[in-house]
N, C-alpha and C positions, 0 to 999 in steps of 0.2 A: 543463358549464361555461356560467354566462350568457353568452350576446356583450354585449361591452361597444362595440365599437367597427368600425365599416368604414371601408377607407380605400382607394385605390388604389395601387397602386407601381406606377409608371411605370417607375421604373428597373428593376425585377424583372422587369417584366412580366406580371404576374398579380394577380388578386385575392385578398386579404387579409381575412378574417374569423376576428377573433379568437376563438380555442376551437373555431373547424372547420378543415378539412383543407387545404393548402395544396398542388396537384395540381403534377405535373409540374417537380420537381429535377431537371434537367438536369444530366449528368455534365459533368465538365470545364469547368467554368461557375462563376465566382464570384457568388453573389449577397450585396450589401453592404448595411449598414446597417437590419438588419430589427430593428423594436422589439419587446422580450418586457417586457411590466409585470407586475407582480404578479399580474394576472387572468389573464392570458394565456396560453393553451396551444395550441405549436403543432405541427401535424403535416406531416410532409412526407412525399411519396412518391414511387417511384423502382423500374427494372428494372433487374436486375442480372444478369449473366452465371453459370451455373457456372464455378466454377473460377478465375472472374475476381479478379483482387485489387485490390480498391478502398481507397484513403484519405480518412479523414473527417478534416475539420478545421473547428473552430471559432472563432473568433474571438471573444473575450467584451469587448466595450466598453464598460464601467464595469457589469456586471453578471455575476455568477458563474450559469450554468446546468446546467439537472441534464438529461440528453441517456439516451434508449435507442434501441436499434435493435430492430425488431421485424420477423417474419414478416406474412405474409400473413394470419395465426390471431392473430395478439397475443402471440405468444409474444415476452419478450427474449432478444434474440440475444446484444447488449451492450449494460451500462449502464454511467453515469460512478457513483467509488466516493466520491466526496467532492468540495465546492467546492475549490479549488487559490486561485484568485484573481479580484478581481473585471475585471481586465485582465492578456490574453493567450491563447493558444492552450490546445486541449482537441483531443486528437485519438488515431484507433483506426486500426486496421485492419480488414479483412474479407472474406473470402473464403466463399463461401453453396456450400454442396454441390449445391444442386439452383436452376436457374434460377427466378426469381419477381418478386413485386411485394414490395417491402420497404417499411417506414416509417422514416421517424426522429421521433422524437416531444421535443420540447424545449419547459420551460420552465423559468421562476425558483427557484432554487436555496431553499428553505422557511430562511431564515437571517437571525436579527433582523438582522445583522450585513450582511445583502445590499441594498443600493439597491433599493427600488423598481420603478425601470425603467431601462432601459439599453439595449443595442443589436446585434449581434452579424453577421458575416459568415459565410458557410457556404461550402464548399467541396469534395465530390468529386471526387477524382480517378481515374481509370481506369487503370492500368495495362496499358500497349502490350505487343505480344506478345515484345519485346525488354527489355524491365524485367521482364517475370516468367518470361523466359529464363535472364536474369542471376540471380534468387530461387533457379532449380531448381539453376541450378549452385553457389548458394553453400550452400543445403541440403544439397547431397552433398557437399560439400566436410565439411560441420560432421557429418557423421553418424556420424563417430569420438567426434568429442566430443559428440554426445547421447548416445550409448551409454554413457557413463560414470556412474557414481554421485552422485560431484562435476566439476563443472565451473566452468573456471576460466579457456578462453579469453578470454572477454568480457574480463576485464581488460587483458588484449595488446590488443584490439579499441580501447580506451576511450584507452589511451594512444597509440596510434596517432593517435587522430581529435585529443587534445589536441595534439600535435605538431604538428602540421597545420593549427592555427589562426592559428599566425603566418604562413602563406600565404595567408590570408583577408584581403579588402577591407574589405567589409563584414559585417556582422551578420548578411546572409542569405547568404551566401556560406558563413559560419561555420555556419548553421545547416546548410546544404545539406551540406557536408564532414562533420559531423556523424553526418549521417544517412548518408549512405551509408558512412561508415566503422566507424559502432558500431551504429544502432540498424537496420541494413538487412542486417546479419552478426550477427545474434543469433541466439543460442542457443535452445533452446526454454526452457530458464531465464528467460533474459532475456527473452523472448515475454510470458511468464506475468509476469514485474517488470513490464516496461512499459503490459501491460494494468493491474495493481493498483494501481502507483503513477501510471498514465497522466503515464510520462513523456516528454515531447518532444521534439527535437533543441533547439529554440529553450530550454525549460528550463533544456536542459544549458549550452549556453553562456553564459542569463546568470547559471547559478549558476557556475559557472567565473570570469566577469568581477568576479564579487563576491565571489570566494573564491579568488584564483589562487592567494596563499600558500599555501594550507591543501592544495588539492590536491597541490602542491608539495613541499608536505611528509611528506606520509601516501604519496606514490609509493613511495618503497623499503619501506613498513611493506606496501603494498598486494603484493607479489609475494611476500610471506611464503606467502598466501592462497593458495600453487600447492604450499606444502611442508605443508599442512592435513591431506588425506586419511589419514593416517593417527590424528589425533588425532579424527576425525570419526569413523571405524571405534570408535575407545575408547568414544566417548559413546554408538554404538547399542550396543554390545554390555553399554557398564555400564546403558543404558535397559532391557536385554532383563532385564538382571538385576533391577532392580527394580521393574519392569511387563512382565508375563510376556505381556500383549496388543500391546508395542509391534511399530508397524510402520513401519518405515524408508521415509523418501522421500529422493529425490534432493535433493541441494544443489547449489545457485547459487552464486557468488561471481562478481557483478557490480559496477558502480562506479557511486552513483548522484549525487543533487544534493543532497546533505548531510540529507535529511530522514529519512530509513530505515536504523537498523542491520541490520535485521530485519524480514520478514514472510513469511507462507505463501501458496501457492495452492493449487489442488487436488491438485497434484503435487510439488511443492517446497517445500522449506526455501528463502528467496530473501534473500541477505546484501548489503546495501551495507556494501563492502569496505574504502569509504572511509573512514565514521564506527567500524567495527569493528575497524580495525588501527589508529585513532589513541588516543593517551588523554591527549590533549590536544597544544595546541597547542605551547607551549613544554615538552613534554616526549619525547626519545625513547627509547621503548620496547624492551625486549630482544627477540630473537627469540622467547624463554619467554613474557614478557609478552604478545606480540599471539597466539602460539597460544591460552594460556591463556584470553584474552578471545576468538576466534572459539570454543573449546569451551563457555564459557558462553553466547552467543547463539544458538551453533547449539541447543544440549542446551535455552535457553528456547524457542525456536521449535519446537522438536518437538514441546514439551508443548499448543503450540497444534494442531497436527495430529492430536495421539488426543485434546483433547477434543469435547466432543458439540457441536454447533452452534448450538443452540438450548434452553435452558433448558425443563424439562418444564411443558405448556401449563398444566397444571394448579397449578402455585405460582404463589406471589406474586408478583406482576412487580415486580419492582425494580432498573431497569437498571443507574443508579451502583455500586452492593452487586456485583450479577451480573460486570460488566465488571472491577469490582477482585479481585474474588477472583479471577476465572480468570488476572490479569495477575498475580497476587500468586502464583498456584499456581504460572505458568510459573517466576518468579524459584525458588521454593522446591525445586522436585523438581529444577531446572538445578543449584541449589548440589550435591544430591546425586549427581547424575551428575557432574559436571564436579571434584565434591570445589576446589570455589572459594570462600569467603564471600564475600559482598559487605557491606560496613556500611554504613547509612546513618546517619551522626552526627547529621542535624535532624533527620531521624523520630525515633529513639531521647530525643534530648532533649525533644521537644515531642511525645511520643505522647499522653499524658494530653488535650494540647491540640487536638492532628487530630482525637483520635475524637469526641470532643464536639462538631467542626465539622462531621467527617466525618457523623454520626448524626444530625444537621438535616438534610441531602442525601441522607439514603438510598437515598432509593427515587427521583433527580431523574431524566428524563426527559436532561437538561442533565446530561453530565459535565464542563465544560471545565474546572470548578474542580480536578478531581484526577485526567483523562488527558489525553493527547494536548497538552498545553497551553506545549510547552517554548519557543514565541517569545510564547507572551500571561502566561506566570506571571512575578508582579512580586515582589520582597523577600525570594521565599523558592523552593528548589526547586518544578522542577517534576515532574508524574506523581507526586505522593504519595501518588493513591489504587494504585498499583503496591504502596508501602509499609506501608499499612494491608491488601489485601487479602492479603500477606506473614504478617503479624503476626498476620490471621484462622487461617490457614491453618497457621500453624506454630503457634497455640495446638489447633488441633485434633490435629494431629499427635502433639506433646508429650503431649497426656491418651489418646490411643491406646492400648489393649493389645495389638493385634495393626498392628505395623506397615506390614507387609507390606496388609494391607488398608486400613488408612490413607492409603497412594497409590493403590491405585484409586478410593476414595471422591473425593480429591482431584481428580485427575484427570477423574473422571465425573462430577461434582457437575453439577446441572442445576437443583437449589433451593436460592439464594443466601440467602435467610432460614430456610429449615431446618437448610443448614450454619452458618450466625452462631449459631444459636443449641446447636447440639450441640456449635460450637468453645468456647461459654462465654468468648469473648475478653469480651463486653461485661461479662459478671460478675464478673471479673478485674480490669480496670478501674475496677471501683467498690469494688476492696479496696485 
């Protein structure tokens, strides 16, 4: 990295050169207002205890950053999984097996969409021999409910700490209650959400402040989620049946800040329980109804844990293509296990129209146009590459003669333009 620039901090106390290593982070120590520009990368370094449980926090001030933690060798220990925003907190936990010299390495989030330059606070915290007294006893407390299959505490946890907020002053007071009530009593479920969705006590409350209704409302739909287990047993068992490789991971049913119905980590199926048991605002749901829809989320997210992780090195790269089919496969094998349809009325009407938008975009590096895009899509649904790689998938199906091996293929598929083209969806298309 060129150095662009030397400056001193006074207030920090240390020297500052941008793109070299920034010595001695002091635990328990806030250091304020350090600038990351676009050039800028910066390293910090820091001793850490075994066994020790440390809290990282970041502060991002008009600028979204992309943070790892690393070994002593480079290895990462944790990274951040996506920009969240370009003002407010970013924060992990960490506990090191073996005593050392750790780094945290941070700089500017690579996003047309990111300022520039901006500003950022850091802060480690150390955790006292009586804070991770209190961890070991609430870990054997929860070791019932890690043991289980599904798990379902965390929701009792989440509404506890919502109750709880009308004894709150302030906004840190709220955040503090927060934490100690849900996200300091989690599960190893919930471990594993918090790490992917890195979400924070502070999150939670101002998505709460901005959604008090909603939560409000999806509460009775949310403890359905504890009468689940049984309908989660259906979906492995009708998975085993129709992918003879499937292998069952544990489910979560946690409550998060409205962005997540669904995701996986290396060990879990992880459900926000909140957007899964609602289906909509002004409507409530039968108890049929929200099971129904937790067995198709779950039965989709499964299908993300038996696929392969990385597309074979050897095909075509073509991320938007690659990313829709595999979202499009989940939807597709979930209808079969959960015996659910789903319609989508504008894809349906305007298919002819998507794929010919879709097939300019193929191969973009840039998905936002057809994932992940449900607060930036304007005029018209969002995630409709979920839809088109649906419609890949089920044309491949359909010309199938052995079906049965037609969900493996699906399922394993690793060359996103080898499969478009043996689905013959595009040829279809032009009849």
């Amino acid at each position: 990295m060129r150095i662009t620039a030397i400056s001193i901090l006074l207030v920090l106390g240390f020297l500052q050169i941008t793109g070299q290593t920034l010595q001695n982070l002091e635990l328990n120590k806030e250091y304020k207002n350090i600038e990351v520009t676009k050039s800028s990368s910066l390293t910090f370094t820091l001793d850490l205890s075994k066994n020790g449980i440390y809290q990282f926090s970041i502060l991002q001030q008009g600028i979204a950053v992309h943070y790892k933690l690393l070994d002593a060798a480079n290895a990462a220990l944790y990274e951040c999984n996506y920009p969240d925003d370009f003002v407010g907190y970013e924060k992990f936990e960490y506990s090191p097996s073996n005593k050392g010299n750790f780094k945290l390495a941070i700089k500017r989030f690579d996003d047309p969409e990111n300022p520039d330059s901006g500003r950022i606070t850091i802060h480690v915290k150390s955790l006292n021999k009586d804070e991770i007294a209190l961890r070991t006893k609430i870990k054997k407390e929860l070791e019932p409910e890690n043991k289980k299959n599904v798990q379902t505490i965390d929701i009792d946890h989440f509404w506890e700490a919502f109750d709880n907020l009308k004894n709150c002053k302030s906004f840190s007071d709220s955040a503090a209650s927060f934490q100690k009530l849900y996200l300091d009593r989690a599960t190893n479920g919930l471990l594993d959400f918090i790490q992917v969705r890195e979400f924070t006590a502070e999150k939670f409350v101002d998505a709460i402040s901005k959604n008090y209704s909603f939560y409000q409302s999806v509460r009775p739909n949310t403890y359905q989620a504890k009468k689940a287990e049984p309908a989660i047993e259906q979906v492995f068992t009708r998975f085993k049946e129709l992918y003879p490789n499937f292998k069952p991971f544990k489910v979560c049913f946690a409550i998060g800040i409205k962005n997540t119905g669904g995701t996986v980590s290396n060990e879990f199926v992880l459900i926000g329980t909140e957007l899964t048991t609602s289906l909509g605002e002004n409507k409530k749901p039968t108890d049929e109804e929200i099971i129904q829809k937790i067995k198709s989320i779950v039965a989709h997210e499964c299908v993300h844990t038996q696929q392969k992780l990385h597309p074979d090195p050897e095909a075509i790269k073509c991320e938007l293509l690659y990313k829709s089919i595999r979202e499009g496969a989940c939807d597709f094998i979930a209808e079969l296990v959960s015996r659910n349809d789903k319609k989508n009325e504008y894809g349906d009407k305007h298919e002819a129209e998507l794929w010919s938008q879709f097939k300019n975009e193929l191969c973009n590096q840039n998905i936002g146009n057809w994932l992940y895009n449900g607060s930036r899509s304007k005029n018209k649904p969002s995630d409709l590459g979920y839809y088109i790689g649906y419609k890949i998938v089920e044309s491949y199906y359909n010309d199938a003669k052995i079906k049965s091996q037609a969900i493996i293929d699906i399922i394993e598929l690793d060359d996103p333009i080898g499969f478009l083209k043996l689905s013959r969806y595009d040829q279809k298309q032009k009849n």
